[in-house]
N, C-alpha and C positions, 0 to 999 in steps of 0.2 A: 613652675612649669614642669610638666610630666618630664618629656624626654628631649634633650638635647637635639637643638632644631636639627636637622639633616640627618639624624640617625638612623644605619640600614634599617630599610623595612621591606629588606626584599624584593627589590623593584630594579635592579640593573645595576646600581651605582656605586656598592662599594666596592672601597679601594680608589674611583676613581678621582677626576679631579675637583677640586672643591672650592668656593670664596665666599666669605662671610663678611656682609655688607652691614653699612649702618644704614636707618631707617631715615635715610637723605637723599632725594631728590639727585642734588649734587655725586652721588655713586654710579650714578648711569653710566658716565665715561667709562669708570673705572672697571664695571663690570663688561662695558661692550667690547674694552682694550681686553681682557684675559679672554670671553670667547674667541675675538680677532686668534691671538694668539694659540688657542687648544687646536683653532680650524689650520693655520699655519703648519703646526708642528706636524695635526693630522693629515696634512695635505684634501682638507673638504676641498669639493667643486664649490666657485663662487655661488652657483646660485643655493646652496646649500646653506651655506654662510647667510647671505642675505633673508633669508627662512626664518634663521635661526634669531638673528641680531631683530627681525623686525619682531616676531614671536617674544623675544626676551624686554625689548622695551616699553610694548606696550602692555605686558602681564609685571611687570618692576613699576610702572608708571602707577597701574592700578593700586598694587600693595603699598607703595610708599606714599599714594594720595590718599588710601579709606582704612588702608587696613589695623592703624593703630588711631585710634583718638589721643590726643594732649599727654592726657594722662599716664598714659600707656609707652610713652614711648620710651622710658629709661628702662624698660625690659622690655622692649623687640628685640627680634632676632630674626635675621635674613641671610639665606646659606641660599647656593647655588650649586648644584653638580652637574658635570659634565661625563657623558657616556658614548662611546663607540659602539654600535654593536655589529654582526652581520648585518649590512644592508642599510644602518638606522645611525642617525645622528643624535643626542637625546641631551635636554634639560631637564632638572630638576628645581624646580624655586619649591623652598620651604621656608614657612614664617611661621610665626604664632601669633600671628593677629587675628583678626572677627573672623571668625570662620566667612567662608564665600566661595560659593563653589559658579565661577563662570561658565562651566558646560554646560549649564541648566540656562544660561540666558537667552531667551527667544532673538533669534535673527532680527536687526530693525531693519523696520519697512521704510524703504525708499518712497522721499515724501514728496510730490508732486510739484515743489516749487521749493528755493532756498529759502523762504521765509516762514513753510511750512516745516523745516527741519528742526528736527531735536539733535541736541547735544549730548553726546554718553552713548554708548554700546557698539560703537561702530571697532575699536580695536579690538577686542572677544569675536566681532563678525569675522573678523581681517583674519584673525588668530586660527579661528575654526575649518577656515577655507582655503588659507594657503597652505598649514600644517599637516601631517600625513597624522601625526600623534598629538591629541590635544585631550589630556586627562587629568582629573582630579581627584581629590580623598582628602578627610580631614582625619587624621588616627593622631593619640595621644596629643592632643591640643592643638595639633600644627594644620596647617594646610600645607597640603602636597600637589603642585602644580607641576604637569610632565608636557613639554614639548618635544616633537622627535619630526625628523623629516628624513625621506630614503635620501640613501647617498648616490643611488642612479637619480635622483629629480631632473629631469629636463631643463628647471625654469619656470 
């Protein structure tokens, strides 16, 4: 691997807080228990929190279901940063699996009847629309995935 997954790359986050997850399903608690926690300490408005934690899961859900084939998974790496800024609440998820950049995925169309529905795209939609910051980059092999939501958000 080039570079040590989460490594500054000039984007907000160093120095800050940080958790390196395994490439299991089963880390979702443990990752949503230390945001809980970062928002606590930080005193986030709840709806800020809730932003963040729905942003975090369903972009964790993604990575841990595509982002590594079989093969691959005794070298994953999944790091997590957490950022304050003026104004801005901020994630970081960084891996080194298949590259995939979700900003690029077209909005699904809302499909006329339940039977007409597809499966897949609708957390990337959810992601895009309630997020104030939803960015991506892949540098030195990893994917850089950045959530942020203002800390005035209404709700």
């Amino acid at each position: 691997m080039a570079d040590e997954v989460g490594a500054d790359s000039g984007d907000g986050f160093a120095g800050g807080d940080s958790l390196a997850l395994a490439p299991e399903l089963n880390e979702l608690p443990r990752a949503a228990g230390w945001l809980e926690a970062l928002a606590n300490r930080d005193g986030l408005p709840e709806a800020v929190l809730f932003k963040l934690q729905l942003g975090l899961e369903e972009a964790l859900v993604n990575v841990l279901s595509y982002a590594f084939p079989a093969e691959g998974k005794a070298r994953a790496q999944i790091r997590l940063d957490y950022a304050r800024a003026t104004g801005l609440a901020r994630l970081r998820i960084t891996d080194n699996g298949v590259p995939f950049d979700p900003t690029c995925k077209p909005d699904v169309v809302n499909a006329a009847s339940i039977e007409e529905a597809e499966v897949g795209g609708h957390g990337i939609q959810l992601m895009r629309h309630l997020l104030d910051e939803f960015s991506y980059c892949h540098v030195d092999g990893n994917n850089r995935l950045i959530l942020g939501t203002r800390l005035d958000t209404a709700g």
